[in-house]
N, C-alpha and C positions, 0 to 999 in steps of 0.2 A: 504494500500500500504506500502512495504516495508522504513521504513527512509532512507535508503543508497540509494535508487535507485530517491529519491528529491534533493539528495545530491549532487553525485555523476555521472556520464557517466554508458549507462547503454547499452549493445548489445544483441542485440537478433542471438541464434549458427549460420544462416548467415552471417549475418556483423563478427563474431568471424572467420568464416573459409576463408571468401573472405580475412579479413585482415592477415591473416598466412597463405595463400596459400593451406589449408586444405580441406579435404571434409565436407559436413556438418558432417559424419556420427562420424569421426576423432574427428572435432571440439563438438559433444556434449558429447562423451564420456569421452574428458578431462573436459568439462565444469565440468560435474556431478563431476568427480573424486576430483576436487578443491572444488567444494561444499561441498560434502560428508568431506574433510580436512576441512571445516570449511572456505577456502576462499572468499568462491563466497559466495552470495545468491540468490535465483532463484525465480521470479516472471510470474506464466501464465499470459496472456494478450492474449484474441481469442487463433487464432492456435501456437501463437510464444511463447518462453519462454524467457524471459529476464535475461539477469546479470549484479551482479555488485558485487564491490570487496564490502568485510564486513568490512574491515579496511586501506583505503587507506595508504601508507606509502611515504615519498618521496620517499625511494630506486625503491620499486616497481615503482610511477610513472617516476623514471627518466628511470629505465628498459624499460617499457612500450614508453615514447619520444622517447629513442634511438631508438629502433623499428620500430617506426611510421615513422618518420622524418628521418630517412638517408637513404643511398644507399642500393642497390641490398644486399650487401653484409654483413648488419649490423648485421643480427641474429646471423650470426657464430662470429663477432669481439665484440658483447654483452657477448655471451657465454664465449670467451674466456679471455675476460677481468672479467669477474665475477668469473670464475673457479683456474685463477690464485690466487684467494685468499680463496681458497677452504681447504688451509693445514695451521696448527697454523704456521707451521716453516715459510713461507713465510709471513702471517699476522705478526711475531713477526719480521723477517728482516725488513718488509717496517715500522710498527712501530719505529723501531729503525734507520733506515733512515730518518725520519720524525724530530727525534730531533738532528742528529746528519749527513746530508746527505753534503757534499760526505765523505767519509770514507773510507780507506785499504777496502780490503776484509778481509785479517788476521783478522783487530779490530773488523770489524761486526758480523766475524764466533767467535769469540770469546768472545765480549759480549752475541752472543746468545745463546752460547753455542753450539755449531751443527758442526760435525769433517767439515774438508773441502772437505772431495767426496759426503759428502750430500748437503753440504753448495753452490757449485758448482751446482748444480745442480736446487738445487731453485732457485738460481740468473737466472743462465740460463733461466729457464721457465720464470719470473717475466722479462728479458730482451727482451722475445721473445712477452712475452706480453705487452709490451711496458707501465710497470709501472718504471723498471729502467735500468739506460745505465752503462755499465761495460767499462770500458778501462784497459785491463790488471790485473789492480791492486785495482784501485778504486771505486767504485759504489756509482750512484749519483741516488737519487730518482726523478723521471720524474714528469712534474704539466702534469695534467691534463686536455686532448684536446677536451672533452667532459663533459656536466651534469654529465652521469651516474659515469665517473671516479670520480670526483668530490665527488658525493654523496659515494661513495666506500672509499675515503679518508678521509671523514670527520668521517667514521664508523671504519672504521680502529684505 
């Protein structure tokens, strides 16, 4: 038997597509696709196949609780909280909030170097994603209201 799967929570592509609202045929397709990456590892057992992750990490698990555990609405407000830190220039804003938050806009776009129609623009998105609050002139980096953020700031 696989180590991870003593370890670790283990689904067989049912319980996978019942809990993502998928079909089985959806949910084995990405199974394998994650395997074949190296994520998963896959265990036959009778008719069912089993998963389990090869290297649990916190990020992944707090991704995975968010998920689990909140509202209707959590997949698209996971997504969007993970993707706003998808671009170095926003990684290196909230970075630099982190030691120095609240702060001009001017000082931020200019410690990081990034004119202000770009600069503007990532605050923007990072405002909408509700990592920071803009007033005018100032930006303040937001705690946050969840695990997953949490673990997203500590990587940060």
């Amino acid at each position: 038997m696989l180590a991870c799967l003593t370890q670790y929570p283990r689904l067989y592509v049912q319980e996978v597509a019942e809990e993502l609202g998928l079909t089985e045929d959806v949910a084995s397709k990405n199974l394998r696709l994650l395997e074949s990456g190296g994520f998963l590892k896959c265990e036959a057992v009778s008719k069912y196949l089993y998963y389990c992750l090869v290297k649990p990490d916190a990020l992944l698990g707090a991704v995975l609780h968010e998920l689990r555990h909140q509202k209707k609405d959590t997949e698209e407000s996971v997504i969007r909280m993970v993707t706003a830190l998808t671009h170095e220039r926003r990684i290196l804003l909230i970075t630099i909030l982190k030691e120095r938050s609240p702060m001009g806009l001017a000082e931020l776009l200019s410690h990081a170097e990034i004119s202000e129609v770009a600069g503007r623009r990532h605050v923007n998105k990072l405002v909408r994603r509700g990592w920071v609050e803009f007033d005018q002139k100032t930006c303040r980096l937001l705690e946050s209201k969840n695990r997953l953020g949490a673990k997203l700031m500590n990587i940060v």
